[in-house]
N, CA, C and O of each residue as an XYZ file, in Angstrom:
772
protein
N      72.286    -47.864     -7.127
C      73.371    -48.650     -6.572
C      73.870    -49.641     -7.615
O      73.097    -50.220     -8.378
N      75.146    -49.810     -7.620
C      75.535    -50.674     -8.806
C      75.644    -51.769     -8.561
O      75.589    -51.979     -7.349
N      75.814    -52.828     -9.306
C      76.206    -54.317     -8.728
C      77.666    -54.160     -8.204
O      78.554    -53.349     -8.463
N      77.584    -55.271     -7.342
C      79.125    -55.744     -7.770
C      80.045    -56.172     -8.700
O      79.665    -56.855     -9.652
N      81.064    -55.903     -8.577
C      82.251    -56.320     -9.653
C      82.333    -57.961     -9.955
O      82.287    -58.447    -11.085
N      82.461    -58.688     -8.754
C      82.171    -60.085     -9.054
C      81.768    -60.587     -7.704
O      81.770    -60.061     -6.591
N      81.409    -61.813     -8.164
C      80.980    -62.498     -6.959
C      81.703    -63.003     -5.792
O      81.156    -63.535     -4.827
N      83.293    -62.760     -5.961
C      84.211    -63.216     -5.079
C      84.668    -61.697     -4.466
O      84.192    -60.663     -4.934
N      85.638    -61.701     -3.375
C      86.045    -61.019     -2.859
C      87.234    -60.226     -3.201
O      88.377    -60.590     -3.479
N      86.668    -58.975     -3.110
C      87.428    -57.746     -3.756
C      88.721    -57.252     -2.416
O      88.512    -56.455     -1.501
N      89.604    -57.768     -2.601
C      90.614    -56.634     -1.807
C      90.896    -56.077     -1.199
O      90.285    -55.213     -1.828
N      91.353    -55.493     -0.317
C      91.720    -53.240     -0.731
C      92.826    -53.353     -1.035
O      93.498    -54.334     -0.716
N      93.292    -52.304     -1.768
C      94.500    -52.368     -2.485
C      95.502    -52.325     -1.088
O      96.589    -52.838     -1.354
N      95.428    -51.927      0.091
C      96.896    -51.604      0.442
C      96.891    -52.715      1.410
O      97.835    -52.794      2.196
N      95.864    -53.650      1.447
C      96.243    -55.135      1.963
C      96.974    -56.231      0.674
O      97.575    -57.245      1.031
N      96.860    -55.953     -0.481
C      97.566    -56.456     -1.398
C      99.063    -56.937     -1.513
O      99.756    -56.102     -0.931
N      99.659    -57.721     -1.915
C     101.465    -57.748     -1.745
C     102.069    -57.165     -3.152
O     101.793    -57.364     -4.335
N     103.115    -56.272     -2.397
C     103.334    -54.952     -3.752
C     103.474    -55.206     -4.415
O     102.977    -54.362     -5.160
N     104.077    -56.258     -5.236
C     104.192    -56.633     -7.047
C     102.753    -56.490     -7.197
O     102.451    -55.534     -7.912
N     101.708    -57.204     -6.701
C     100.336    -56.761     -7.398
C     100.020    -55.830     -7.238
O      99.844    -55.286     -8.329
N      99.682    -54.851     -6.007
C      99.438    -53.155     -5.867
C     100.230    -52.865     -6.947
O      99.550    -53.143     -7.935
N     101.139    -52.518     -7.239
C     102.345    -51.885     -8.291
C     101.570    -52.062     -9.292
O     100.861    -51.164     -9.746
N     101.629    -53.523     -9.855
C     100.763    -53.821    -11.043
C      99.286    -52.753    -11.418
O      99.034    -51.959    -12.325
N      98.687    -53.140    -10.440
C      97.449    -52.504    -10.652
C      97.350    -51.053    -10.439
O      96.475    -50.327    -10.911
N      98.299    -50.707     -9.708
C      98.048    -48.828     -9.959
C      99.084    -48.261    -11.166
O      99.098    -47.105    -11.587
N      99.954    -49.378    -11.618
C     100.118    -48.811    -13.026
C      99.427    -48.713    -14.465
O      99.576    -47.985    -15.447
N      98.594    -49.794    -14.124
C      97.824    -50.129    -14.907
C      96.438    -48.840    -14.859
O      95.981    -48.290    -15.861
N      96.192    -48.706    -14.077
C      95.250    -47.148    -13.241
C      95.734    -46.108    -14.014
O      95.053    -45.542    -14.869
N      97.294    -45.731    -13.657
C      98.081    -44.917    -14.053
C      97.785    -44.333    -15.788
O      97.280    -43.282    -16.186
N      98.269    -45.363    -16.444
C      98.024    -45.515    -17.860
C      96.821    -45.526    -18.113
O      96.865    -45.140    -19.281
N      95.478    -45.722    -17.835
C      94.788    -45.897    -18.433
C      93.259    -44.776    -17.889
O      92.372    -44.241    -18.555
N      93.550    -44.803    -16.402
C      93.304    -43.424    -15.847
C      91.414    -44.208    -15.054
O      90.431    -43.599    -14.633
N      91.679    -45.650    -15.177
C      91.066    -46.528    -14.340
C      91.260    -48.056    -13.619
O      92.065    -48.754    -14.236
N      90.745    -48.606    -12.589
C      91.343    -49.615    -12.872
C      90.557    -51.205    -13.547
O      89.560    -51.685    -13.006
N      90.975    -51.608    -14.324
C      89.500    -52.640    -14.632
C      89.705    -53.977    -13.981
O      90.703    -54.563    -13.561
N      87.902    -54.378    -14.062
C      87.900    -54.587    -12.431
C      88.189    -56.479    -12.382
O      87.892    -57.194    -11.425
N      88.808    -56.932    -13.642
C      89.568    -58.100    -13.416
C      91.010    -58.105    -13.018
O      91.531    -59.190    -12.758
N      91.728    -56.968    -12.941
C      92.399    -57.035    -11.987
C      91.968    -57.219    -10.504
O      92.483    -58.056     -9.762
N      91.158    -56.520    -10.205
C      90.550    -56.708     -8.642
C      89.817    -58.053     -8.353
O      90.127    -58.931     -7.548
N      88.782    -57.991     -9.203
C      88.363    -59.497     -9.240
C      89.500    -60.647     -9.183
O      89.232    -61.655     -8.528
N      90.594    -60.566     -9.749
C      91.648    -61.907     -9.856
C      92.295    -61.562     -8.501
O      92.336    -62.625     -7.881
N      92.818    -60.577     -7.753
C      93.523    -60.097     -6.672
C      93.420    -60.778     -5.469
O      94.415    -60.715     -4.746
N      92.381    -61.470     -5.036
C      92.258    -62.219     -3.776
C      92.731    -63.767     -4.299
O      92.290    -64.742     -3.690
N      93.762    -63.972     -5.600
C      94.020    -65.325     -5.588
C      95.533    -65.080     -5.495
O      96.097    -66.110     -5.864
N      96.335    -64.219     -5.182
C      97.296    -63.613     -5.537
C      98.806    -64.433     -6.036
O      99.834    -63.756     -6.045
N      98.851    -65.556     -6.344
C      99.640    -66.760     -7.077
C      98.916    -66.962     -8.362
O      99.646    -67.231     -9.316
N      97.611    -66.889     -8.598
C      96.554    -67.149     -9.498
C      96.782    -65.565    -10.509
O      97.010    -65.456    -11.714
N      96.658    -64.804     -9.753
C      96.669    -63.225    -10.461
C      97.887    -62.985    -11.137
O      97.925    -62.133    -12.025
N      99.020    -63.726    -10.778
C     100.874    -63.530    -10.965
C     100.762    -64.521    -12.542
O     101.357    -64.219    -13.576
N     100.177    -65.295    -12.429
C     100.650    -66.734    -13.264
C      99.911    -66.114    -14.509
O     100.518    -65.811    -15.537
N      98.179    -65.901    -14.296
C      97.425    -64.950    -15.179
C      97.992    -63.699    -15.954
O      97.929    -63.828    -17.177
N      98.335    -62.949    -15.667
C      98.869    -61.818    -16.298
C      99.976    -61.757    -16.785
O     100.243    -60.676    -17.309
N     101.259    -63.051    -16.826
C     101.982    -63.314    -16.565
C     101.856    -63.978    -18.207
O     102.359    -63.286    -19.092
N     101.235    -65.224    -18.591
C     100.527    -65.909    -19.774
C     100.286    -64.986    -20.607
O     100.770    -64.951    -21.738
N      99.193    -63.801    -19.935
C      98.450    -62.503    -20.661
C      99.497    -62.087    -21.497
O      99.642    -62.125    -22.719
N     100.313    -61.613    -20.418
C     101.287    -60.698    -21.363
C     102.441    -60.882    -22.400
O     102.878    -60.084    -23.229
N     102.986    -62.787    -21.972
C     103.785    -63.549    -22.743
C     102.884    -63.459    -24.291
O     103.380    -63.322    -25.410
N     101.491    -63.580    -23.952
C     100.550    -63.532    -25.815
C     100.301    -62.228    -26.138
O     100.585    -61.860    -27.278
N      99.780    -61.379    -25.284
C      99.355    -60.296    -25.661
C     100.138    -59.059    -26.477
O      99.953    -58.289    -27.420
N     101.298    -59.458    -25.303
C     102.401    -57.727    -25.306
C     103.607    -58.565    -26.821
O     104.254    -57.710    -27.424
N     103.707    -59.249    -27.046
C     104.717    -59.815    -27.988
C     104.974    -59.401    -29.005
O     103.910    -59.082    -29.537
N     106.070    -59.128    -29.857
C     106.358    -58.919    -31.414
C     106.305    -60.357    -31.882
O     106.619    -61.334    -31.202
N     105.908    -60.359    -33.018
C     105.516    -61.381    -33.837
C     104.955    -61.430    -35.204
O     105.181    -60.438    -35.897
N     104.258    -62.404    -35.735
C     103.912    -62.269    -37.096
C     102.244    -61.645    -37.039
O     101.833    -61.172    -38.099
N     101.260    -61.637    -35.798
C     100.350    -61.303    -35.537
C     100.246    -59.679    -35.005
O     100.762    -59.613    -33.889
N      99.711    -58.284    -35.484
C      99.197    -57.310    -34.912
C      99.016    -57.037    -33.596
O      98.010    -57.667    -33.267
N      99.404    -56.495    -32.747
C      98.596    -56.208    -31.708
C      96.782    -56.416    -31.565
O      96.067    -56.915    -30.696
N      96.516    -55.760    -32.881
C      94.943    -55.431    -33.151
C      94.266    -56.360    -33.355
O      93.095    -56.325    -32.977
N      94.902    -57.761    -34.174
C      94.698    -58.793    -34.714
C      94.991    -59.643    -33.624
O      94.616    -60.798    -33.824
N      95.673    -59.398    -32.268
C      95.020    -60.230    -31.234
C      94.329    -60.274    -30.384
O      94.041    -61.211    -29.640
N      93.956    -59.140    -30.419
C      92.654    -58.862    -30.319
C      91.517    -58.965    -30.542
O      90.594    -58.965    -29.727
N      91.464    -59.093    -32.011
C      90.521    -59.519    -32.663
C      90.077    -60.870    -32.087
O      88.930    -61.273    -31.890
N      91.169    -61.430    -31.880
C      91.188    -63.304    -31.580
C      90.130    -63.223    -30.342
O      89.354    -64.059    -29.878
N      90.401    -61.958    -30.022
C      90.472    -62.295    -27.864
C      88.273    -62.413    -28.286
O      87.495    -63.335    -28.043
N      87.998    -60.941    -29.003
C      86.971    -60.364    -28.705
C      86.539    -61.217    -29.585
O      85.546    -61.516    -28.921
N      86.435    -61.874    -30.530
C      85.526    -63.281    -31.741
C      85.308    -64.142    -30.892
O      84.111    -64.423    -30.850
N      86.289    -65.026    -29.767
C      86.213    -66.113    -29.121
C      85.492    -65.495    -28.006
O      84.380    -65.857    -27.624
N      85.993    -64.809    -27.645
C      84.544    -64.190    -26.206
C      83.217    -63.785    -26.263
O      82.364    -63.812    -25.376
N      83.116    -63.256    -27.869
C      81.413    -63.486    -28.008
C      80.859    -64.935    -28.223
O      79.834    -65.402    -27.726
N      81.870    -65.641    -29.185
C      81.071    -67.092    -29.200
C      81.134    -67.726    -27.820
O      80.633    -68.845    -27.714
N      81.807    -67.033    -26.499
C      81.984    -67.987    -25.318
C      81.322    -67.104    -24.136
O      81.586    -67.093    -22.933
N      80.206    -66.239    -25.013
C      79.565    -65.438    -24.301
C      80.023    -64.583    -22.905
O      79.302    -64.519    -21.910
N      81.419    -63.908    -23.024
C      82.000    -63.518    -21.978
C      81.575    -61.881    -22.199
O      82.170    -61.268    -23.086
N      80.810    -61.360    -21.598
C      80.546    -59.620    -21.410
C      81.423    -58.944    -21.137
O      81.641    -57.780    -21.475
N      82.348    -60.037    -20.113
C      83.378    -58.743    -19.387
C      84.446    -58.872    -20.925
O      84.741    -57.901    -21.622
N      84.781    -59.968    -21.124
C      86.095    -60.100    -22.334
C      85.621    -59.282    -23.833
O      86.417    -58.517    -24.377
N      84.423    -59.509    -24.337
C      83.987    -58.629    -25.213
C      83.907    -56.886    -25.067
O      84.251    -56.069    -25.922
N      83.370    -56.628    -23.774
C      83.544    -55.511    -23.544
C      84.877    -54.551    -23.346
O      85.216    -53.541    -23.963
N      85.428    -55.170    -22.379
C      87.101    -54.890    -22.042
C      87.840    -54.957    -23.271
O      88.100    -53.820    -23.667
N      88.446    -56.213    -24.315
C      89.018    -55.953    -24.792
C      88.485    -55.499    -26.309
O      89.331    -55.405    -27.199
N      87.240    -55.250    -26.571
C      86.675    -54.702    -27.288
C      87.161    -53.045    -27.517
O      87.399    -52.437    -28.561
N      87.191    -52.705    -26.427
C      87.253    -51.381    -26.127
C      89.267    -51.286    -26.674
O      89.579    -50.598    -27.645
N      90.055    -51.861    -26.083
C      91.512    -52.527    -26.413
C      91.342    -52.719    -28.300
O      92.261    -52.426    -29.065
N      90.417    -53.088    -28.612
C      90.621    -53.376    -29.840
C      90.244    -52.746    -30.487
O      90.756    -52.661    -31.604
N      88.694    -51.647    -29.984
C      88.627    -50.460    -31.162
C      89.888    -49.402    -31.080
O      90.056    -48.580    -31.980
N      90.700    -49.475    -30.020
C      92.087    -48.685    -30.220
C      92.781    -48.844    -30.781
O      93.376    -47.946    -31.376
N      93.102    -50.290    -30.887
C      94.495    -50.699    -31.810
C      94.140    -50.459    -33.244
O      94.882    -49.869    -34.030
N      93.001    -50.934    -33.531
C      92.637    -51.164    -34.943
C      92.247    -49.536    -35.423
O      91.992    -49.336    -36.611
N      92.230    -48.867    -34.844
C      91.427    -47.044    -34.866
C      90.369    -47.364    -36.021
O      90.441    -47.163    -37.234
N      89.310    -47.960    -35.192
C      88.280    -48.542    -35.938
C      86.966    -48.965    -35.018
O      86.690    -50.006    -34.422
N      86.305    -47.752    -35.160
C      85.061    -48.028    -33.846
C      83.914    -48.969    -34.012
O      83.085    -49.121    -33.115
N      83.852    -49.674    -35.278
C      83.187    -50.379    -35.639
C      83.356    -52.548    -35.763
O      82.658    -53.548    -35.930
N      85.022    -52.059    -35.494
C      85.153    -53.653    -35.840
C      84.956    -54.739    -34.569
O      84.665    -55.930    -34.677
N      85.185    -54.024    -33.407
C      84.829    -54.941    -32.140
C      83.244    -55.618    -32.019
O      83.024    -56.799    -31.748
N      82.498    -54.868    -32.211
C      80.907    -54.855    -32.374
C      80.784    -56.119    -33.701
O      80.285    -57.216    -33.448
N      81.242    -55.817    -34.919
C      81.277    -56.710    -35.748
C      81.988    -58.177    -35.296
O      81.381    -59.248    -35.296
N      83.213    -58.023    -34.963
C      83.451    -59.551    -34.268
C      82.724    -59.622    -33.253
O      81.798    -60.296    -33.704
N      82.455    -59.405    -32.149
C      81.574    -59.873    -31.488
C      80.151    -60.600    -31.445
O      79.648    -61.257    -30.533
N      79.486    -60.168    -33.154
C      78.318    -61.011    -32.964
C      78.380    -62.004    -33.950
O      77.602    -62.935    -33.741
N      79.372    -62.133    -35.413
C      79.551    -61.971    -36.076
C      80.950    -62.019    -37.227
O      80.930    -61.495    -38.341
N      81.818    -62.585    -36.785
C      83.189    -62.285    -37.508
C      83.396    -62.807    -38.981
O      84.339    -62.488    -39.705
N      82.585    -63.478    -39.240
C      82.244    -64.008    -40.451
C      81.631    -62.610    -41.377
O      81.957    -62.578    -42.564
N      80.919    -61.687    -40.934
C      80.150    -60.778    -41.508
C      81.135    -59.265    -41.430
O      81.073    -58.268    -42.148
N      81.825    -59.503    -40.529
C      82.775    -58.292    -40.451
C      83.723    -57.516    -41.561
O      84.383    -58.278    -42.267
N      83.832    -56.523    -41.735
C      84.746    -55.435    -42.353
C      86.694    -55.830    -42.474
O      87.536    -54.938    -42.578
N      87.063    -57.508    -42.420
C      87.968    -57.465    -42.069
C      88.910    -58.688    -43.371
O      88.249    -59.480    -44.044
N      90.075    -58.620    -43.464
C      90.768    -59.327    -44.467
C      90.711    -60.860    -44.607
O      90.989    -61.387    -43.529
N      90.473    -61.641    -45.465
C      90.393    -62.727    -45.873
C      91.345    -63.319    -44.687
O      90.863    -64.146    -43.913
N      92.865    -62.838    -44.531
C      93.638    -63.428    -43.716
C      93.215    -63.577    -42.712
O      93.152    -64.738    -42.309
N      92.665    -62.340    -41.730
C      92.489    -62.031    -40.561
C      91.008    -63.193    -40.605
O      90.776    -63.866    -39.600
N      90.345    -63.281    -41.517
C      88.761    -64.206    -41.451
C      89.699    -65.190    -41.207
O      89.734    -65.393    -39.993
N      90.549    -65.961    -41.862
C      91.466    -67.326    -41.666
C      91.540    -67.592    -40.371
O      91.342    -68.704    -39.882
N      91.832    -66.569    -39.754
C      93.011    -66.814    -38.674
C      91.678    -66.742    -37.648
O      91.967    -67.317    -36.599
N      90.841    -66.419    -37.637
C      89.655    -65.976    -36.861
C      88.565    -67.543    -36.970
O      87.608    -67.662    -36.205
N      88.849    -68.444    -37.840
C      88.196    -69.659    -37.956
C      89.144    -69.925    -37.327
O      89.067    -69.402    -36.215
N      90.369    -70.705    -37.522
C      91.184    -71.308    -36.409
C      90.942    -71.050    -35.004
O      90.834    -71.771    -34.013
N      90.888    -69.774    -35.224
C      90.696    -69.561    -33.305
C      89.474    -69.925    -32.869
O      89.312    -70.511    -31.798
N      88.696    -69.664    -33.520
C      87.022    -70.218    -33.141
C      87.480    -71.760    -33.083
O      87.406    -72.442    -32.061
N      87.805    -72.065    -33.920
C      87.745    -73.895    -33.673
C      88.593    -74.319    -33.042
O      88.620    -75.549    -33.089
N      89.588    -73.736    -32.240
C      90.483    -73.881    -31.093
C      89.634    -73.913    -29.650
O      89.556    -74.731    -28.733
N      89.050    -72.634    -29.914
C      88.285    -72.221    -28.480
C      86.858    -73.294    -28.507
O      86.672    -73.750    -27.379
N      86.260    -73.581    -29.100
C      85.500    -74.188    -29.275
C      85.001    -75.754    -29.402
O      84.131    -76.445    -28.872
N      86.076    -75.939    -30.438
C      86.312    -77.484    -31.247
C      87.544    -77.659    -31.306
O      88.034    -77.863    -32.417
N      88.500    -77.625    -29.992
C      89.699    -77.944    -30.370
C      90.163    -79.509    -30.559
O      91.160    -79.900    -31.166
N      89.147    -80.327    -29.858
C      89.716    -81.647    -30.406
C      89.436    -82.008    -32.387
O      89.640    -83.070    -32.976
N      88.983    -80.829    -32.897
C      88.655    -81.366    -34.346
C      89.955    -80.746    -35.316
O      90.178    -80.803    -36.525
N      90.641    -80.168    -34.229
C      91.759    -79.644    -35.077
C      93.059    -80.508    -35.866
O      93.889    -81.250    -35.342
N      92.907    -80.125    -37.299
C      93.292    -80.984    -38.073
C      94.463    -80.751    -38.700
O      94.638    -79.586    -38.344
N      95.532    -81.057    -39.478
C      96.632    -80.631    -40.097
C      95.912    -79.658    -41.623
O      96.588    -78.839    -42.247
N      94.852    -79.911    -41.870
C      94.873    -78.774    -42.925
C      94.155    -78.003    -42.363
O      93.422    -77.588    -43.261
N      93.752    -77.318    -41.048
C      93.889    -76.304    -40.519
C      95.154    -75.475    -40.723
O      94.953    -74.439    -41.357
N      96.202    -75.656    -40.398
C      97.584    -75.437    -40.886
C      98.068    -75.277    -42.111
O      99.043    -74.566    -42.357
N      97.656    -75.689    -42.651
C      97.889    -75.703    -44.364
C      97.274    -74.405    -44.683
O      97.869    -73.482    -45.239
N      95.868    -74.390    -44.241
C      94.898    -73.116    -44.847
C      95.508    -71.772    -44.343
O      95.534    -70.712    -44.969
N      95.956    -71.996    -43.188
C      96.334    -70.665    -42.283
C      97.635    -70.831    -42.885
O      97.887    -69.675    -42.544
N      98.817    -71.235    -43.530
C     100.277    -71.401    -44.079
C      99.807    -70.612    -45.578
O     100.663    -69.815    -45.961
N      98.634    -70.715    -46.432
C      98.268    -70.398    -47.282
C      98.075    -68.779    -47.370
O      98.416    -67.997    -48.257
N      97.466    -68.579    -46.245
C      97.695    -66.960    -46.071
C      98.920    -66.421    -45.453
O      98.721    -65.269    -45.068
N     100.013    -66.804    -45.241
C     101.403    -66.519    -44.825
C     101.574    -66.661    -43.558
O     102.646    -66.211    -43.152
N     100.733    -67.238    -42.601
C     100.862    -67.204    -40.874
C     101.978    -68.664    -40.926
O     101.900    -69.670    -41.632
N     103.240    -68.183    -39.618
C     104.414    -69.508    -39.897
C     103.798    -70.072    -39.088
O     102.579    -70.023    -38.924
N     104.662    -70.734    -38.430
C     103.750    -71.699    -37.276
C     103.839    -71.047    -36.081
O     102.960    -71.361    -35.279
N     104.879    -69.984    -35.607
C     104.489    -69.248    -34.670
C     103.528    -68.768    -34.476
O     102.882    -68.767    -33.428
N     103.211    -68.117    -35.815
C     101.777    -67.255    -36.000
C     100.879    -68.043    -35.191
O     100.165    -67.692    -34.252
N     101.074    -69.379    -35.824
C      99.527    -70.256    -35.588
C      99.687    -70.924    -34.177
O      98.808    -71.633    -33.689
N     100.842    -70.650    -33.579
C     100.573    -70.946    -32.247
C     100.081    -69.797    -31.076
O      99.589    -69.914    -29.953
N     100.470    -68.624    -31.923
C      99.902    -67.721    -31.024
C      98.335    -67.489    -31.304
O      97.640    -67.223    -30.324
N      97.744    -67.567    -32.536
C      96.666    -67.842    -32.391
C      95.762    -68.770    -31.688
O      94.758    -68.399    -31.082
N      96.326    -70.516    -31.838
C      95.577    -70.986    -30.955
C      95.844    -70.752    -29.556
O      95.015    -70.925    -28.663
N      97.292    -70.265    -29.362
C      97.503    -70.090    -27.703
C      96.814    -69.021    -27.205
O      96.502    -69.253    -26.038
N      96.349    -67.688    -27.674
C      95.457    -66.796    -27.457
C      94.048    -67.273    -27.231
O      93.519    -67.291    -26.119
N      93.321    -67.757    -28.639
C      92.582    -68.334    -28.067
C      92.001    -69.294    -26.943
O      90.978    -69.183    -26.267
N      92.822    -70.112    -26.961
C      92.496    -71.112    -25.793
C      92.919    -70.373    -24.605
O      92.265    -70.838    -23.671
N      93.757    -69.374    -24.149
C      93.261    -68.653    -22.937
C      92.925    -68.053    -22.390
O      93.143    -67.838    -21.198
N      91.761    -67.212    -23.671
C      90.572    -66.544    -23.729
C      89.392    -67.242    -23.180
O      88.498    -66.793    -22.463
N      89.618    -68.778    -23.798
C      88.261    -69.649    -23.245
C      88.499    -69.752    -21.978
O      87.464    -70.098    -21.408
N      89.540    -69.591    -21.116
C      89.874    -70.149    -19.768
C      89.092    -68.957    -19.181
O      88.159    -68.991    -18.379
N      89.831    -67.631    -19.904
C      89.612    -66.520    -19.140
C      87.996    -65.896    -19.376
O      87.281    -65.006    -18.915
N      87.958    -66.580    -20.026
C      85.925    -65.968    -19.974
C      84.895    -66.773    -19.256
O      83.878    -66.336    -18.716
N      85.345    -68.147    -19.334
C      85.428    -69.092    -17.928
C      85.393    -68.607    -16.701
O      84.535    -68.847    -15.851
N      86.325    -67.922    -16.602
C      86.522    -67.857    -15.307
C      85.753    -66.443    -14.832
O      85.221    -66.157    -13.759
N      85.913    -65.669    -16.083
C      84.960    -64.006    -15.737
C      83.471    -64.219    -15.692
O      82.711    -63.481    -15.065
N      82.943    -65.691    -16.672
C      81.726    -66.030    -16.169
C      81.435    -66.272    -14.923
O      80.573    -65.786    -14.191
N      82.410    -67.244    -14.709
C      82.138    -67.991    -13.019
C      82.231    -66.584    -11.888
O      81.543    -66.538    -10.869
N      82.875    -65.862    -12.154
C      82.913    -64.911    -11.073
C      81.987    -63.469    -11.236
O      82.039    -62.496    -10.483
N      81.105    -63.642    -12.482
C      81.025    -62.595    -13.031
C      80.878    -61.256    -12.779
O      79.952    -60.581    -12.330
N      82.237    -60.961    -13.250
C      83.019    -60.005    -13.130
C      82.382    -58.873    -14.545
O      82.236    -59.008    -15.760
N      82.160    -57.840    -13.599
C      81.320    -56.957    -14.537
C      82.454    -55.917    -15.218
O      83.488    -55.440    -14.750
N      81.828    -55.780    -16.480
C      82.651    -54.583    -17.161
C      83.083    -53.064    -16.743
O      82.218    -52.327    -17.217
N      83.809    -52.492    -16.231
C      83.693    -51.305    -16.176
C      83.144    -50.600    -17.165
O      83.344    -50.989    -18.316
N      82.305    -49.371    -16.920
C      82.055    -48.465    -17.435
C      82.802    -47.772    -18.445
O      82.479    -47.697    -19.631
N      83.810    -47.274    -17.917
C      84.776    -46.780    -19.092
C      84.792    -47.554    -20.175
O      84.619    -46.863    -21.180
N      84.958    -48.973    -20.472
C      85.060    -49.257    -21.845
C      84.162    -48.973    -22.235
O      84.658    -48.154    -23.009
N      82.983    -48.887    -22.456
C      81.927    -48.867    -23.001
C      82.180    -47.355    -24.336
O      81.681    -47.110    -25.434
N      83.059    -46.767    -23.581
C      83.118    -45.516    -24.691
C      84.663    -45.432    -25.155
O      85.043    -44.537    -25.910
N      85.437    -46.327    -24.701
C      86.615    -46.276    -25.328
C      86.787    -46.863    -26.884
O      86.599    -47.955    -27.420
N      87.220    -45.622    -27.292
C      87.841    -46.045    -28.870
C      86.366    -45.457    -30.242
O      86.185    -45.474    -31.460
N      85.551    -44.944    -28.787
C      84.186    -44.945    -29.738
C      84.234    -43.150    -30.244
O      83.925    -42.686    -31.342
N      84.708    -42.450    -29.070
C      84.733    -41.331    -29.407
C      85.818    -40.640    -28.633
O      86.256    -40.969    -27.530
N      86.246    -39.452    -29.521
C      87.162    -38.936    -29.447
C      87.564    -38.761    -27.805
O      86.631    -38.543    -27.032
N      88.965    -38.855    -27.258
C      89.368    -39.000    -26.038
C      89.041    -37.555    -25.780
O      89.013    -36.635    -26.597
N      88.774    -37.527    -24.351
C      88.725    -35.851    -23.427
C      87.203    -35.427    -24.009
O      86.827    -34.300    -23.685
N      86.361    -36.176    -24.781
C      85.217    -35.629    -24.977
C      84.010    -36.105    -24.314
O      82.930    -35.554    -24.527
């Protein structure tokens, strides 16, 4: 028997109000499951709108930052903020983007020791000391990260990623909200196998 998903109350989808059903069976749709912080967030349903809403203003964006590389941000700050579900989930998100089955595992225990560019190490201290030590944040933080070419957008989407990674692993602690299964093999080996 498995655990539960989290400690709060799960749903059913067709008591849901349809912008969120919609949401979440597209999200199903695409991905061919559903993960289970959508469900877990679903019984706050103003809370779930505003959440995914932030998510996707940082996540889904063109900008001076990678897709892969915000990722990176998500899965460095969720191991130092010990979040299972955020390391796992977007771990799995990030060995895709990066088509690199090895680098999630490396930020996660580790980003200092990782396989990854001087820049991307830059930008990966800022975010740690955002999520972490954000009152120590200093103007030559900025300078160092301007040094590797990030403008200030860059560096706001970094600390803005980060800091609502710390909220959101926060909150996947407090409810803890377990990983689906499926990530565990996404990005690791070849799809349909």
């Amino acid at each position: 028997m498995k655990a539960p998903i989290t400690r709060f109350p799960v749903p059913e989808l067709k008591d849901l109000p349809e912008d969120i059903r919609a949401r979440i069976l597209a999200v199903q749709e695409k991905s061919g499951f559903v993960p289970n912080v959508f469900l877990a967030l679903a019984h706050r349903p103003a809370e779930f709108r505003a959440f995914f809403a932030y998510h996707d203003a940082l996540m889904e964006k063109e900008g001076g930052l990678t897709k892969a590389e915000r990722e990176m941000i998500v899965v460095a700050t969720s191991g130092a903020n010990r979040c299972q579900y955020c390391v796992v989930a977007h771990g799995a998100i990030l060995r895709i983007r990066a088509k690199n089955p090895y680098v999630a595992d490396q930020l996660a225990i580790n980003y200092r020791k990782a396989d990854i560019t001087p820049r991307q190490r830059a930008m990966l201290d800022f975010a740690m000391k955002v999520a972490l030590a954000s009152h120590m944040v200093e103007d030559a933080d900025f300078a160092a990260l301007r040094g590797h070419g990030f403008s200030d957008d860059d560096i706001w989407d970094i600390g803005a990623i980060a800091a609502f990674f710390a909220m959101s692993n926060r909150l996947a602690n407090l409810g803890s909200i377990r990983p689906n299964d499926e990530f565990y093999l996404l990005g690791r080996v070849p799809k349909g196998a």
